[in-house]
N, CA, C and O atoms as CSV, one atom per row, in Angstrom:
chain,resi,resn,atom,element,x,y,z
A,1,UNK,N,N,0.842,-1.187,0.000
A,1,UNK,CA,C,0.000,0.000,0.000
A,1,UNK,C,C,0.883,1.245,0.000
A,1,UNK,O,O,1.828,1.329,0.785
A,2,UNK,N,N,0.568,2.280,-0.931
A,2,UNK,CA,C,1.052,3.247,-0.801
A,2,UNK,C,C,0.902,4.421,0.207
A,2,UNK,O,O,-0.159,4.721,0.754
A,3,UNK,N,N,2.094,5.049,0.385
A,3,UNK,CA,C,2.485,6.013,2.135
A,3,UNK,C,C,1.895,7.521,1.535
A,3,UNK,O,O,2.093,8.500,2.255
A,4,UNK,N,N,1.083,7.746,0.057
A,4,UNK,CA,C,0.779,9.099,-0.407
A,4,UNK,C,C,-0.655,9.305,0.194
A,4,UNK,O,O,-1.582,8.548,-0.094
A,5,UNK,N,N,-0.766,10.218,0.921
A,5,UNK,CA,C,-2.133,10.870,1.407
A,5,UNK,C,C,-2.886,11.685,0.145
A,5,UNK,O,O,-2.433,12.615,-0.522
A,6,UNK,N,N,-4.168,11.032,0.048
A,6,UNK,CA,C,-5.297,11.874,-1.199
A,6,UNK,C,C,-5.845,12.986,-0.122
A,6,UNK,O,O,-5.927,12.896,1.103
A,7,UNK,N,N,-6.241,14.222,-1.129
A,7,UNK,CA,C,-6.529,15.393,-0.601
A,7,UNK,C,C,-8.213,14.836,0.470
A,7,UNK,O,O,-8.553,15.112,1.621
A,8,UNK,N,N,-8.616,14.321,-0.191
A,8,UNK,CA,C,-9.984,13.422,0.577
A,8,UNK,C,C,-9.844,12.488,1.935
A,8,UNK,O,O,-10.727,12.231,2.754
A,9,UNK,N,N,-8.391,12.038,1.922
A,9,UNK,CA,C,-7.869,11.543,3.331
A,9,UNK,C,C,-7.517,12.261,4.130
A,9,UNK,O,O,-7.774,11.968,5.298
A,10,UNK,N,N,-6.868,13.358,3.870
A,10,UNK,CA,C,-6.565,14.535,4.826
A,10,UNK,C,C,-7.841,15.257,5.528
A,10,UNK,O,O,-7.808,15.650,6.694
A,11,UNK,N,N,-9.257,15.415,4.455
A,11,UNK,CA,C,-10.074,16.251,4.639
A,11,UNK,C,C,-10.759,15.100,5.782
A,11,UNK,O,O,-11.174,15.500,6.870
A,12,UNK,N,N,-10.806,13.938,5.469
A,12,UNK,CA,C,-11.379,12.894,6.881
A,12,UNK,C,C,-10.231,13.023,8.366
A,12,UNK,O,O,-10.585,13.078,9.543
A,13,UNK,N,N,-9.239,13.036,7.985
A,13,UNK,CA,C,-8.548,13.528,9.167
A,13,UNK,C,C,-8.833,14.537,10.010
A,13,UNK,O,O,-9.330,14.417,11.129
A,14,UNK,N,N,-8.331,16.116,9.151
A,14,UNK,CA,C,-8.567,17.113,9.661
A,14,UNK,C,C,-10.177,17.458,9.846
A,14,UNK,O,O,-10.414,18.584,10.282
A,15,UNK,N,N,-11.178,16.694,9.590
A,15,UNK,CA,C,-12.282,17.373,9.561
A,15,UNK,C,C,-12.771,18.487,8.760
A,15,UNK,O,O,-13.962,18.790,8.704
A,16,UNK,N,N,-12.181,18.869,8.369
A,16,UNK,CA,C,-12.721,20.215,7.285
A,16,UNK,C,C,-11.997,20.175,6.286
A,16,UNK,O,O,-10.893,19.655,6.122
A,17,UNK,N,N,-12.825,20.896,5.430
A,17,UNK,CA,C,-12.959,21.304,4.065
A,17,UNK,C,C,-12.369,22.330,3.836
A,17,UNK,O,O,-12.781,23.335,4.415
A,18,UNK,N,N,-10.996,22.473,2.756
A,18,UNK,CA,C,-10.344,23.540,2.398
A,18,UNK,C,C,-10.369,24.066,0.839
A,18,UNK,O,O,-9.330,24.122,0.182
A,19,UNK,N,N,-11.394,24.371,0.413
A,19,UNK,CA,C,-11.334,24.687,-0.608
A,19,UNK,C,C,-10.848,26.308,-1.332
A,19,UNK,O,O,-11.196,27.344,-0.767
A,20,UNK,N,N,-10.171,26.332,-2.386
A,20,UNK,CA,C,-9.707,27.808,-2.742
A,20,UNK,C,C,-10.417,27.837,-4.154
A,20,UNK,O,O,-10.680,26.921,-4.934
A,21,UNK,N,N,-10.613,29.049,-4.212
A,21,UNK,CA,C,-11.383,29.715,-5.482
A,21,UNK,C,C,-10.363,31.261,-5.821
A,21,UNK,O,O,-9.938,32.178,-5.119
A,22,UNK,N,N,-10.311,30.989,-6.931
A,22,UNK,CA,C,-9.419,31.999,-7.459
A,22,UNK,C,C,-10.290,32.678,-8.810
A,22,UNK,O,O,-10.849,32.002,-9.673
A,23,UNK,N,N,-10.249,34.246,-8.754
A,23,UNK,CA,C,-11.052,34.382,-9.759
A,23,UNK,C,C,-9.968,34.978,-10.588
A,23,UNK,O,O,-8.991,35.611,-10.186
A,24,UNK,N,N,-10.425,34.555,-12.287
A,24,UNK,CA,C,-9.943,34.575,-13.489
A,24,UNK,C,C,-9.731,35.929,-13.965
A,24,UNK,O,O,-8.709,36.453,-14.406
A,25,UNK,N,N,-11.163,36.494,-13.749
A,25,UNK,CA,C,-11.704,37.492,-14.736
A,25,UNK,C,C,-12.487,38.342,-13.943
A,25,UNK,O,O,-13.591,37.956,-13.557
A,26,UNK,N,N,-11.898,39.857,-13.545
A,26,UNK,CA,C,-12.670,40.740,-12.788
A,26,UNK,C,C,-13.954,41.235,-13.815
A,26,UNK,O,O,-13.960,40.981,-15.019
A,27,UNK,N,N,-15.004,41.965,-13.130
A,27,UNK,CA,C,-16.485,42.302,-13.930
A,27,UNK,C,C,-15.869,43.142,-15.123
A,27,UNK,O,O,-16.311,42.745,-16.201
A,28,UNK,N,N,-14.813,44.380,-15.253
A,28,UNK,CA,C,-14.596,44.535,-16.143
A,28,UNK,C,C,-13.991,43.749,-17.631
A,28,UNK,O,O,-14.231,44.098,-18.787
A,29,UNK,N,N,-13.365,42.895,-17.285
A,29,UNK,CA,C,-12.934,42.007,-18.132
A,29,UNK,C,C,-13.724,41.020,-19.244
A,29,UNK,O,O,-13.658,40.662,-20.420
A,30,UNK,N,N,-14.855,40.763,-17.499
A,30,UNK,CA,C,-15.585,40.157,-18.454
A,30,UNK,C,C,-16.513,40.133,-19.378
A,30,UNK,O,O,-16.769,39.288,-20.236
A,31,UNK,N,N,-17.240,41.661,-18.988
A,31,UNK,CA,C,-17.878,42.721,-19.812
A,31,UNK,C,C,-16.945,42.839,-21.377
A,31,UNK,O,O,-17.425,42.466,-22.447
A,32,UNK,N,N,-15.916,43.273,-21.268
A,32,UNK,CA,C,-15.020,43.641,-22.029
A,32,UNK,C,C,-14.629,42.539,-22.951
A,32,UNK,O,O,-13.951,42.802,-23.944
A,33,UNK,N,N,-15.042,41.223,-22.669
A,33,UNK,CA,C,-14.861,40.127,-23.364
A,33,UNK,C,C,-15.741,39.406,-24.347
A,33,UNK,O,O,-15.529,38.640,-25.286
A,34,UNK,N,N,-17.299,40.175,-23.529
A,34,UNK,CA,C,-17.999,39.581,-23.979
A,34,UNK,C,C,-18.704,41.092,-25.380
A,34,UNK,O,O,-19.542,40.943,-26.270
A,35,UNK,N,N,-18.039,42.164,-25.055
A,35,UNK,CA,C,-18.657,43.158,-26.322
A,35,UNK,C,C,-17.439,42.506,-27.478
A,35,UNK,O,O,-17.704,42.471,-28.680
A,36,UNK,N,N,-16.108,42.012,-26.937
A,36,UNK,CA,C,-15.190,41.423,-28.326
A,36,UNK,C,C,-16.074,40.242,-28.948
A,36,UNK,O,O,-16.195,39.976,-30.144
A,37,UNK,N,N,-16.579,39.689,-28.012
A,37,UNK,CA,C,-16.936,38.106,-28.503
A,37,UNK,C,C,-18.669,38.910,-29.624
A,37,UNK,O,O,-19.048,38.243,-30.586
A,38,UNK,N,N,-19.289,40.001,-29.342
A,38,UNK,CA,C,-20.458,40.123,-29.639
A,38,UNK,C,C,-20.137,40.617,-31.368
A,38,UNK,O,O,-20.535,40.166,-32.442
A,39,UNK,N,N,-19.223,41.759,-30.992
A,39,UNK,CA,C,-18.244,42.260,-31.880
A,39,UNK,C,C,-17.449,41.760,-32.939
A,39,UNK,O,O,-17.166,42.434,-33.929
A,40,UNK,N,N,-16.934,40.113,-32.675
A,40,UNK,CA,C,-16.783,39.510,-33.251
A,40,UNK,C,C,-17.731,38.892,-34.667
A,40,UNK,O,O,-17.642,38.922,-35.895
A,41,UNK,N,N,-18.675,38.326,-33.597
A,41,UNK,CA,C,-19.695,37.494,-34.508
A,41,UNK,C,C,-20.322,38.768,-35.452
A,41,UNK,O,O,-20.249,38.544,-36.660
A,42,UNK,N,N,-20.820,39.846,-35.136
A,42,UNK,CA,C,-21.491,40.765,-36.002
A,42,UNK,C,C,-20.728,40.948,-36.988
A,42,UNK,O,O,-21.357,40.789,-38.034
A,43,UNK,N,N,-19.290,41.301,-37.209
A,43,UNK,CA,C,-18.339,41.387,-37.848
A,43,UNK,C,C,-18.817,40.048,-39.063
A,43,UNK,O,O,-19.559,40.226,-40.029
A,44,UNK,N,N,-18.251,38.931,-38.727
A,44,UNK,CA,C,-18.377,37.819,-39.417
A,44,UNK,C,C,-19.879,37.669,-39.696
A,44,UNK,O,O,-20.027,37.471,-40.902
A,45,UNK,N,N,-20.941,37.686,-39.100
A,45,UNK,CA,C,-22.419,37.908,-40.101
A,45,UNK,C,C,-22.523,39.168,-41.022
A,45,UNK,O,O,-23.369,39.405,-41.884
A,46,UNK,N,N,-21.737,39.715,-40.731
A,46,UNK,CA,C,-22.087,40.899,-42.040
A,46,UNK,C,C,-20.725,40.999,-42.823
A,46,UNK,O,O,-20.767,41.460,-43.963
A,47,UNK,N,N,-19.667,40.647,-42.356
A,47,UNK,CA,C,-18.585,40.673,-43.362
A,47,UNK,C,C,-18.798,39.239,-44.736
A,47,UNK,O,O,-18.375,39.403,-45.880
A,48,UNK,N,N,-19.411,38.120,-44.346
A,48,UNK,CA,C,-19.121,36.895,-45.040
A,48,UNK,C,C,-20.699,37.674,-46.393
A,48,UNK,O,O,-20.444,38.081,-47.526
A,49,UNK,N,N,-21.448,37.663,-46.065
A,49,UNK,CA,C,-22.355,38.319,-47.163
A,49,UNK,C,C,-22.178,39.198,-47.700
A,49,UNK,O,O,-22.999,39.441,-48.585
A,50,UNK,N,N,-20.944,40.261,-47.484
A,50,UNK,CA,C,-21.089,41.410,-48.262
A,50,UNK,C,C,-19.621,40.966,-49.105
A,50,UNK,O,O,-19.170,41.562,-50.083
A,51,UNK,N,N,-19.211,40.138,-48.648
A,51,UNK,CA,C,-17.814,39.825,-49.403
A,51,UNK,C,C,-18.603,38.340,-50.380
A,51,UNK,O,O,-17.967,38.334,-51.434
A,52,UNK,N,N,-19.192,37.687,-50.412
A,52,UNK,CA,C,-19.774,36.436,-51.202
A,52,UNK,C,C,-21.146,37.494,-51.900
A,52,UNK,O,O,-22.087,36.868,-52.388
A,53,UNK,N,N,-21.194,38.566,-51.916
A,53,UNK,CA,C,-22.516,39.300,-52.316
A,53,UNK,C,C,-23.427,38.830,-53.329
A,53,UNK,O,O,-24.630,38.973,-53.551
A,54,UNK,N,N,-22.135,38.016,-54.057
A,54,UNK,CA,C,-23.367,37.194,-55.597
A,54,UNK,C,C,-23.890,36.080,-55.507
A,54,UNK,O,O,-24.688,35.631,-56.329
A,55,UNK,N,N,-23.481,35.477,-54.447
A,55,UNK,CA,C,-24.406,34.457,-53.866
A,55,UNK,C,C,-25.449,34.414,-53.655
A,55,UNK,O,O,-25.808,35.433,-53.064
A,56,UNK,N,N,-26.607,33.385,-53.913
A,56,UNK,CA,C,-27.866,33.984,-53.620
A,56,UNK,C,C,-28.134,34.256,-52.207
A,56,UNK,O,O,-28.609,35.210,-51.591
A,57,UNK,N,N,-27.487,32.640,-51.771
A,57,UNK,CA,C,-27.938,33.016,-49.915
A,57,UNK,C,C,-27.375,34.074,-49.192
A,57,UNK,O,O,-27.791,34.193,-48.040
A,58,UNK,N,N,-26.484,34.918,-49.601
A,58,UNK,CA,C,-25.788,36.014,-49.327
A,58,UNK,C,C,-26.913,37.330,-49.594
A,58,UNK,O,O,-27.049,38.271,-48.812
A,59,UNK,N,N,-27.687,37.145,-50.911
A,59,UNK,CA,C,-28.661,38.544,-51.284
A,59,UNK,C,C,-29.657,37.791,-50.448
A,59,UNK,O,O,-30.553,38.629,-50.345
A,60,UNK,N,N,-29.943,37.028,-49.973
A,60,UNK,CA,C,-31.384,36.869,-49.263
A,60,UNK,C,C,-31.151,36.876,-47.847
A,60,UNK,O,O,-32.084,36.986,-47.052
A,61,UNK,N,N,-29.923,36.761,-47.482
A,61,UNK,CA,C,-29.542,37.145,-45.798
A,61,UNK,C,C,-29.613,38.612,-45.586
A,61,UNK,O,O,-29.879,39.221,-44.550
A,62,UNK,N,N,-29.246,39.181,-47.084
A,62,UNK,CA,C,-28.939,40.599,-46.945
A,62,UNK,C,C,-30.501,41.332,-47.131
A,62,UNK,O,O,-30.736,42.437,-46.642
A,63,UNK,N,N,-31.501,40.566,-47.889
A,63,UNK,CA,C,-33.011,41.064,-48.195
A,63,UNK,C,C,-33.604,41.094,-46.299
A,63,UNK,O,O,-34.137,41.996,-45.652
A,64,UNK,N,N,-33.283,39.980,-45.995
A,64,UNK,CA,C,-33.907,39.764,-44.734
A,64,UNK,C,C,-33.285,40.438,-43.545
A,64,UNK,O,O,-33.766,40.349,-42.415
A,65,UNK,N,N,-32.069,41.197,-43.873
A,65,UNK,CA,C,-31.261,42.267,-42.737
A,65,UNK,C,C,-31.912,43.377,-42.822
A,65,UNK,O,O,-31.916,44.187,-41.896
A,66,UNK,N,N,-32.796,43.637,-44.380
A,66,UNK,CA,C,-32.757,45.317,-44.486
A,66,UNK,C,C,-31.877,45.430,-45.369
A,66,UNK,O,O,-32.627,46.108,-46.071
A,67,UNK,N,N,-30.683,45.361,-46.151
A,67,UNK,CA,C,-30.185,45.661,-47.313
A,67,UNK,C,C,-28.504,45.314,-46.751
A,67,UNK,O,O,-28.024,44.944,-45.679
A,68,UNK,N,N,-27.976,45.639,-48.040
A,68,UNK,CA,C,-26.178,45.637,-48.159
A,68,UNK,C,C,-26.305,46.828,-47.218
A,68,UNK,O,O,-25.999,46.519,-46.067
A,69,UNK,N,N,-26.663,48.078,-47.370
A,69,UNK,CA,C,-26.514,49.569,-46.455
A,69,UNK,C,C,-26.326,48.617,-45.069
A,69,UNK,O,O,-25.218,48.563,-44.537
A,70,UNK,N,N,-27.401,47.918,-44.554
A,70,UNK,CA,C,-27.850,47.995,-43.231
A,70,UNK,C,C,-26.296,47.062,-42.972
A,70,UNK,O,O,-25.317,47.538,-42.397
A,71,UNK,N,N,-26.345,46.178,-43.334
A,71,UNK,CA,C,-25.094,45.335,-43.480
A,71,UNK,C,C,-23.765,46.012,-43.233
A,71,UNK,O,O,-23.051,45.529,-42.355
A,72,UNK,N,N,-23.297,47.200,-43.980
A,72,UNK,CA,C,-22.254,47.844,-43.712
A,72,UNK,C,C,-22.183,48.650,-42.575
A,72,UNK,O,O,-21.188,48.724,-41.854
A,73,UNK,N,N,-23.652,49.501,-42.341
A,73,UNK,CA,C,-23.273,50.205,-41.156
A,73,UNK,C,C,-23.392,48.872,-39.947
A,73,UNK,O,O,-22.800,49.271,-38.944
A,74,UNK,N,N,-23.805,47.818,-39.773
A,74,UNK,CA,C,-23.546,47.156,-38.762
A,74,UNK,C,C,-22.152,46.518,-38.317
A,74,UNK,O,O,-21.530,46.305,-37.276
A,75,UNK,N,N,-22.029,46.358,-39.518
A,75,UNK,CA,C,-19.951,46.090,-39.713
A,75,UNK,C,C,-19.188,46.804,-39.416
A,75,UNK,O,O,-18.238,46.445,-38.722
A,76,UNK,N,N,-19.393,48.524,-39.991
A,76,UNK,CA,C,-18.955,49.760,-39.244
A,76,UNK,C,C,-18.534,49.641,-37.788
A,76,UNK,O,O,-17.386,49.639,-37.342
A,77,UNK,N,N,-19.796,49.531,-37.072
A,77,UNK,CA,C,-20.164,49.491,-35.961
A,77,UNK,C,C,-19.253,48.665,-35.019
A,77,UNK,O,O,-18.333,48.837,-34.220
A,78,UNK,N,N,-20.080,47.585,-35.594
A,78,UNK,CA,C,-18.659,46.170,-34.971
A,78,UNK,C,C,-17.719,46.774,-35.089
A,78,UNK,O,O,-17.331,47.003,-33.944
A,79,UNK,N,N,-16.765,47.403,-36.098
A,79,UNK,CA,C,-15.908,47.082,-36.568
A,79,UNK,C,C,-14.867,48.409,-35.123
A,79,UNK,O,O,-13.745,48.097,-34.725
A,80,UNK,N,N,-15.515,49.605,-34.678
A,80,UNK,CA,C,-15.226,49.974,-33.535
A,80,UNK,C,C,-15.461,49.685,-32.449
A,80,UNK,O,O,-14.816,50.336,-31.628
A,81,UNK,N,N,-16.394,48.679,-31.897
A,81,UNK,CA,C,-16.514,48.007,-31.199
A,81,UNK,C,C,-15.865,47.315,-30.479
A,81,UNK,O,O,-15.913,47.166,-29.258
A,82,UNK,N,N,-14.803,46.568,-31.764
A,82,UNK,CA,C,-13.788,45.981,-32.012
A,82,UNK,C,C,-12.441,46.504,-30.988
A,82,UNK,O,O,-11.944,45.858,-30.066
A,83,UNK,N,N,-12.119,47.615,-31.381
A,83,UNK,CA,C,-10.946,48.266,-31.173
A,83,UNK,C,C,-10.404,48.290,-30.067
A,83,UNK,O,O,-9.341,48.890,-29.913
């Protein structure tokens, strides 16, 4: 039998529970992560149709946005969003 103590044998020994929590990502960060991640995707839904534009499913994503216009200023947008 092995002489190595599991963290679960110690915790029956000592009686208590030592658990640590370390945080990753303060509220700004994660705010800040999640307008890149939003920023992102808008980018890529309006960049992939206006760059494939002769595609049909590209003019009918773009009929059902509101137009190529609406498309660019949303890319615009993203696109400082971004920064």
């Amino acid at each position: 039998m092995s002489n190595v103590k599991s963290s679960a044998d110690e915790i029956a020994v000592h009686g208590q529970e030592s658990e640590r929590y370390y945080t990753r990502f303060n509220g700004l960060q994660k705010c800040l992560h999640t307008v890149l991640f939003i920023a992102f995707l808008g980018l890529a839904a309006t960049g992939l149709p206006m760059r494939f534009s002769t595609n049909i499913w590209a003019q009918k994503f773009a009929l059902y946005s509101g137009g190529f216009g609406v498309l660019l200023w949303v890319h615009k947008i993203c696109g400082v969003a971004q920064i």
